[in-house]
MDAnalysis code that builds the backbone (N, CA, C; Angstrom):
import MDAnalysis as mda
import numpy as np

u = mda.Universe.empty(324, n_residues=108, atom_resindex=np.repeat(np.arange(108), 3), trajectory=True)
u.add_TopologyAttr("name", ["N", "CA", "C"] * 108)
u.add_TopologyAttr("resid", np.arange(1, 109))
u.add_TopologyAttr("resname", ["UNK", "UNK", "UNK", "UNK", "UNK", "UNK", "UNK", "UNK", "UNK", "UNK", "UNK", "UNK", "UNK", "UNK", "UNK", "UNK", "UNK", "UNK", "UNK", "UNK", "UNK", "UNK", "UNK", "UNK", "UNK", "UNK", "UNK", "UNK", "UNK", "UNK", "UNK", "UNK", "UNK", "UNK", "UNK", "UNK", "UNK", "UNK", "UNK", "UNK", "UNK", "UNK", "UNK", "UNK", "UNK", "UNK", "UNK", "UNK", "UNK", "UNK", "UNK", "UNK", "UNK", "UNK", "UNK", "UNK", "UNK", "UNK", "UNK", "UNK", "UNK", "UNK", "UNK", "UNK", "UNK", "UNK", "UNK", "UNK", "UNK", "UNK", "UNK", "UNK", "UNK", "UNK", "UNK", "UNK", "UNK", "UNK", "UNK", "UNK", "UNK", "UNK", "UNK", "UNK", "UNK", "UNK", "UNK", "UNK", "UNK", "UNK", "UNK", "UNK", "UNK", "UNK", "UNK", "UNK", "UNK", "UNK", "UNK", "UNK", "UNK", "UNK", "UNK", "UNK", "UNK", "UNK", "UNK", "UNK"])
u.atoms.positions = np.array([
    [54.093, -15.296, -17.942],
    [54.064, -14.553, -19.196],
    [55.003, -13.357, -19.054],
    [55.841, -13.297, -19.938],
    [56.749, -12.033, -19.985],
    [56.053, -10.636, -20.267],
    [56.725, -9.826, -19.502],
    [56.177, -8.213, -19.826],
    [55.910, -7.836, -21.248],
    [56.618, -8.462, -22.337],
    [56.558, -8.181, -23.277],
    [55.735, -8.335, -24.003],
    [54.705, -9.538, -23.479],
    [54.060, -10.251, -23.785],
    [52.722, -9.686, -23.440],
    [52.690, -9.329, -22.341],
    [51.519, -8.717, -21.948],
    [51.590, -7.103, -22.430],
    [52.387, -6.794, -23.281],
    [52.417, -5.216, -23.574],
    [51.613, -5.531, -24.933],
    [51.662, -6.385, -25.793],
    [51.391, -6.920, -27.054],
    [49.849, -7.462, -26.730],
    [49.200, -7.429, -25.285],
    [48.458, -7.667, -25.603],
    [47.486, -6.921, -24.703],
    [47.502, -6.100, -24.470],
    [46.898, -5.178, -23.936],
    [46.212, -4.644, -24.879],
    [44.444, -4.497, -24.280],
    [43.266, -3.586, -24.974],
    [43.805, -1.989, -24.905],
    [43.106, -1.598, -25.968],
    [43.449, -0.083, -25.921],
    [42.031, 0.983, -26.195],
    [41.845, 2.030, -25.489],
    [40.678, 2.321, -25.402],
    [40.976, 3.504, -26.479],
    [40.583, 3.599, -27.066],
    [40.556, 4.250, -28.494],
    [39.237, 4.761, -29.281],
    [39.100, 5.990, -28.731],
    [37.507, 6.264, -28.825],
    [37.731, 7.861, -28.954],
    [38.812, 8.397, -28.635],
    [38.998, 10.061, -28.764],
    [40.159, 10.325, -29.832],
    [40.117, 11.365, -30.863],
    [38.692, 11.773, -31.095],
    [37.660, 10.746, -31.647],
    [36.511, 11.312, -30.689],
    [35.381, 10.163, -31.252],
    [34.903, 10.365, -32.656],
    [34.427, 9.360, -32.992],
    [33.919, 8.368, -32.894],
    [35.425, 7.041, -33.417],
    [36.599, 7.646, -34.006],
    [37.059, 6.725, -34.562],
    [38.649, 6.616, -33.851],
    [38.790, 7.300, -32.991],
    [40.227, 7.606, -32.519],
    [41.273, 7.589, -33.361],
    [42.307, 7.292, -32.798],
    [43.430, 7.397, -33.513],
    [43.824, 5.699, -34.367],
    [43.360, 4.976, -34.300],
    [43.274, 3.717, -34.710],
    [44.577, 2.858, -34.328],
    [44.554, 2.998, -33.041],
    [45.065, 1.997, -32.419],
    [44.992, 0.886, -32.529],
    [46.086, -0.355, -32.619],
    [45.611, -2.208, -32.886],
    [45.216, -1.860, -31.536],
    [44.236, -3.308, -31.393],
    [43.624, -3.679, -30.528],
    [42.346, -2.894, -30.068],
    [41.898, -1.898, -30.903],
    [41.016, -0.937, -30.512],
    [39.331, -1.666, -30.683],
    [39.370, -2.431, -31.634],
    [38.421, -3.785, -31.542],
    [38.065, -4.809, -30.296],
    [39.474, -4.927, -29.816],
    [39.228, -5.085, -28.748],
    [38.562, -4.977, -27.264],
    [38.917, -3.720, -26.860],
    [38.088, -2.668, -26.363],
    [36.371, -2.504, -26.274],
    [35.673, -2.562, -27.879],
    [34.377, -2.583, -28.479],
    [33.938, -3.464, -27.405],
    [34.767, -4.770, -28.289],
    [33.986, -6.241, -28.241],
    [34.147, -6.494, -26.529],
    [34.991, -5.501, -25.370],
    [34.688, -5.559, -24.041],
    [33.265, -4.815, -23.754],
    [33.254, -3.733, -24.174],
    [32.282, -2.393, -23.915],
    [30.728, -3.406, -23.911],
    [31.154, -3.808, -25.073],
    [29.461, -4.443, -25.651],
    [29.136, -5.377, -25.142],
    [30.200, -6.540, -24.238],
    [29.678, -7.786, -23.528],
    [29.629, -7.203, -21.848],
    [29.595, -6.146, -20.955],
    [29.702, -6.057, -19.739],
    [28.154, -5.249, -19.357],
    [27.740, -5.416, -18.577],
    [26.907, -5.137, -18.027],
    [26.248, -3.084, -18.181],
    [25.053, -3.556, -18.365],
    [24.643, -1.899, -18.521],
    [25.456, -0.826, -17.605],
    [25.630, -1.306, -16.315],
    [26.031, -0.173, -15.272],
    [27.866, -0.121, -15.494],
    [27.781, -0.821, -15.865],
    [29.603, -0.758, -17.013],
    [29.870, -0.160, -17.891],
    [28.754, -0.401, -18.820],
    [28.881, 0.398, -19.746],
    [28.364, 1.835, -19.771],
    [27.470, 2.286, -18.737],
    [27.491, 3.468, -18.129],
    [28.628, 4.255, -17.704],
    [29.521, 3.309, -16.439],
    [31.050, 3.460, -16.522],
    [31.472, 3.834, -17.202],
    [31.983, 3.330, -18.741],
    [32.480, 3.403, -19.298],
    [32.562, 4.963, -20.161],
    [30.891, 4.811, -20.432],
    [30.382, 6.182, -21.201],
    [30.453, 7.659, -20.317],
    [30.699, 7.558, -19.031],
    [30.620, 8.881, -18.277],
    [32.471, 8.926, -17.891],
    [33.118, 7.734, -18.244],
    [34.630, 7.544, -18.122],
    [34.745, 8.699, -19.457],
    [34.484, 7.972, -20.743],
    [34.744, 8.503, -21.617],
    [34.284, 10.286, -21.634],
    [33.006, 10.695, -21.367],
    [32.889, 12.281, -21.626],
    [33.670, 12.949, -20.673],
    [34.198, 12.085, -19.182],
    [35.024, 13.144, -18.319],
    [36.532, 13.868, -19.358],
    [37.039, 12.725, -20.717],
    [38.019, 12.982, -21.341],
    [37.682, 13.965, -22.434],
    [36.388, 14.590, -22.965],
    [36.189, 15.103, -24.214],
    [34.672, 15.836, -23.926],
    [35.450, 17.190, -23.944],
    [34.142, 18.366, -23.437],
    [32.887, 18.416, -24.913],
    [33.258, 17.475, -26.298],
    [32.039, 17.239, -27.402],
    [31.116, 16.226, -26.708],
    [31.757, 15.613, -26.261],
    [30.772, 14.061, -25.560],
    [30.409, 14.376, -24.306],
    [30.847, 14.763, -23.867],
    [30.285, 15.619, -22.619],
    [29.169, 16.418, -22.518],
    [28.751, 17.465, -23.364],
    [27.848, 18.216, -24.065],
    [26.313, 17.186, -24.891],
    [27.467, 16.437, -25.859],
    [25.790, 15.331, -25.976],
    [25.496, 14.242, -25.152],
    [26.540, 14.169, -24.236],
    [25.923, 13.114, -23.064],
    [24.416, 14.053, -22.077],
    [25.348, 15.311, -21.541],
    [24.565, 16.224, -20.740],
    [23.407, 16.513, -20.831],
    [23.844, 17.190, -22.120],
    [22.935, 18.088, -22.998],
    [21.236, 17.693, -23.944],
    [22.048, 16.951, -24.747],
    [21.679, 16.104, -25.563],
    [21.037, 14.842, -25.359],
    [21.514, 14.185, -24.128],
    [21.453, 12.228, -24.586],
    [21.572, 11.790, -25.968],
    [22.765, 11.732, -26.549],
    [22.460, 11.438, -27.893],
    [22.614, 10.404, -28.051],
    [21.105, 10.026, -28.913],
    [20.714, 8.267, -29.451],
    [22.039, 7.944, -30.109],
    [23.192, 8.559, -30.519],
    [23.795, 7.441, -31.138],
    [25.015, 7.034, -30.350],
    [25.547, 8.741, -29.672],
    [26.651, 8.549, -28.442],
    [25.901, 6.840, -27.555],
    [24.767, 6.921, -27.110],
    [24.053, 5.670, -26.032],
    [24.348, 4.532, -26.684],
    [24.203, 4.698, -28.104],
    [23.737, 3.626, -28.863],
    [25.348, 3.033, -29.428],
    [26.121, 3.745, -29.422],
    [27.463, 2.967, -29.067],
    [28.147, 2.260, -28.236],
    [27.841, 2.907, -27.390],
    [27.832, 2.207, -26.139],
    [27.238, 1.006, -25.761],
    [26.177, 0.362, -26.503],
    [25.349, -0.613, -26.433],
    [24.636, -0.362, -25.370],
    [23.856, 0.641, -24.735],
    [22.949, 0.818, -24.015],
    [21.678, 0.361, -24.875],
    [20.891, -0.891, -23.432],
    [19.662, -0.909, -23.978],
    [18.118, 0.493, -24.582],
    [17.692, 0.111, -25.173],
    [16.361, 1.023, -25.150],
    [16.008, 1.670, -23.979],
    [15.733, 0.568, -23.048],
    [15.502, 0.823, -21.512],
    [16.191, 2.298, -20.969],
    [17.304, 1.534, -20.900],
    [18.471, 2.370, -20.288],
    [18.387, 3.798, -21.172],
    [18.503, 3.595, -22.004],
    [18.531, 5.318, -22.865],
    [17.230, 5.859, -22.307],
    [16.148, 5.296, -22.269],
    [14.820, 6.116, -22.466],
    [14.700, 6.354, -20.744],
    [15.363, 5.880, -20.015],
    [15.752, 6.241, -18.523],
    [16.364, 7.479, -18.229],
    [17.765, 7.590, -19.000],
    [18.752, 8.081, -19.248],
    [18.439, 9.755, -19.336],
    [17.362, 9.451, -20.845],
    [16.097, 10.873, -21.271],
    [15.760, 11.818, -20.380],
    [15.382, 10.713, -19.187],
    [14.348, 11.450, -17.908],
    [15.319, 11.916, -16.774],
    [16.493, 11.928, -16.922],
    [17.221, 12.513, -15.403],
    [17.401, 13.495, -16.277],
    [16.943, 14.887, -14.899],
    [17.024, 16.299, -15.207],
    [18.393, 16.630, -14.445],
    [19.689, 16.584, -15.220],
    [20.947, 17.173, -14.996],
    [21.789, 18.062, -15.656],
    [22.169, 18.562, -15.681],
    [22.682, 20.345, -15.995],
    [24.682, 20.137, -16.050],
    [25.197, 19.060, -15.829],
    [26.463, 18.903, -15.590],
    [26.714, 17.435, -15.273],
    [28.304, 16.976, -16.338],
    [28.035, 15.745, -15.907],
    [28.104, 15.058, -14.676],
    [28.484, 15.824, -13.647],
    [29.051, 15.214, -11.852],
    [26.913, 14.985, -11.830],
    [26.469, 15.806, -11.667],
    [25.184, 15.962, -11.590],
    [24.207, 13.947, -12.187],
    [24.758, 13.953, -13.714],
    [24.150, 12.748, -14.316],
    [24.844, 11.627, -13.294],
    [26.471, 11.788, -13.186],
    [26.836, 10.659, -12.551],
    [25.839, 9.998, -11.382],
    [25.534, 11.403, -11.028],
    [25.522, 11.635, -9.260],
    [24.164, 10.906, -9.180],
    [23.123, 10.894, -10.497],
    [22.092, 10.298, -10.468],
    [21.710, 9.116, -10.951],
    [23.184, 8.732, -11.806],
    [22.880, 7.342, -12.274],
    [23.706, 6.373, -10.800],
    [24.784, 7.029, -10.309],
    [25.373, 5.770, -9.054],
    [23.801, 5.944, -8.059],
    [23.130, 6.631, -7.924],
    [21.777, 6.591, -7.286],
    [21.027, 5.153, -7.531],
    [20.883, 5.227, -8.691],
    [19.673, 4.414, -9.243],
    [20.484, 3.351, -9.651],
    [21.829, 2.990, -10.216],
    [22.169, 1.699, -10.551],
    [21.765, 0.688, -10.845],
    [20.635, 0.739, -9.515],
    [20.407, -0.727, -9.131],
    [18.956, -1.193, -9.698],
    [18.527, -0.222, -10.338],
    [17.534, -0.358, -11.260],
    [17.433, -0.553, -12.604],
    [18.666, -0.494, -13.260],
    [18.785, -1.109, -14.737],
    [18.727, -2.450, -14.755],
    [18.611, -2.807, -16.311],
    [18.142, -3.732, -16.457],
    [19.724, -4.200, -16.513],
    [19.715, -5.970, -16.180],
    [20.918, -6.596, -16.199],
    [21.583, -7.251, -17.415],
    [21.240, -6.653, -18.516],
    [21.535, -7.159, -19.503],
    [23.226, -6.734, -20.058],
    [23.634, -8.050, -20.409],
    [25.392, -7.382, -20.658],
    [25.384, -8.473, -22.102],
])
């Protein structure tokens, strides 16, 4: 496959500013990855995303906000987990979700 080819088809993560970014093609793309990979991915993904944007950062931390989680396609589970770690900074949440990982549920 030519370079060119694979430039045309490259996902694009398109989520800042959130909620709608800059509307990048292929930004659908992206979603429809987020929403089929595994909870501890999409954890990834969601603590990827607030290291880029000190608003999401704040309702990740701060907050847990049901809808920031709930984009992400985090289960119930996982959010109401999420609730209960007492962290003050996001290195702190990371630091407690690569802990526990291995206790979410495996749903992708």
């Amino acid at each position: 496959m030519a370079t060119r080819d694979l430039i045309h088809q490259s996902v694009v993560m398109d989520v800042l500013p959130w909620p709608d970014g800059h509307g990048f093609a292929g930004r659908e793309n992206w979603w429809e990855h987020v929403l089929s990979v595994s909870e501890g991915r999409k954890l990834d993904y969601l603590l990827g995303t607030a290291l880029l944007d000190a608003d999401l950062q704040r309702r990740l931390v701060e907050e847990r906000d049901d809808a920031l989680l709930k984009a992400f396609g985090l289960s119930d589970v996982t959010c109401q987990w999420l609730r209960t770690i007492k962290a003050t900074s996001l290195a702190d949440l990371g630091r407690e979700i690569a802990h526990n990982v291995e206790y979410l549920p495996m749903t992708a």
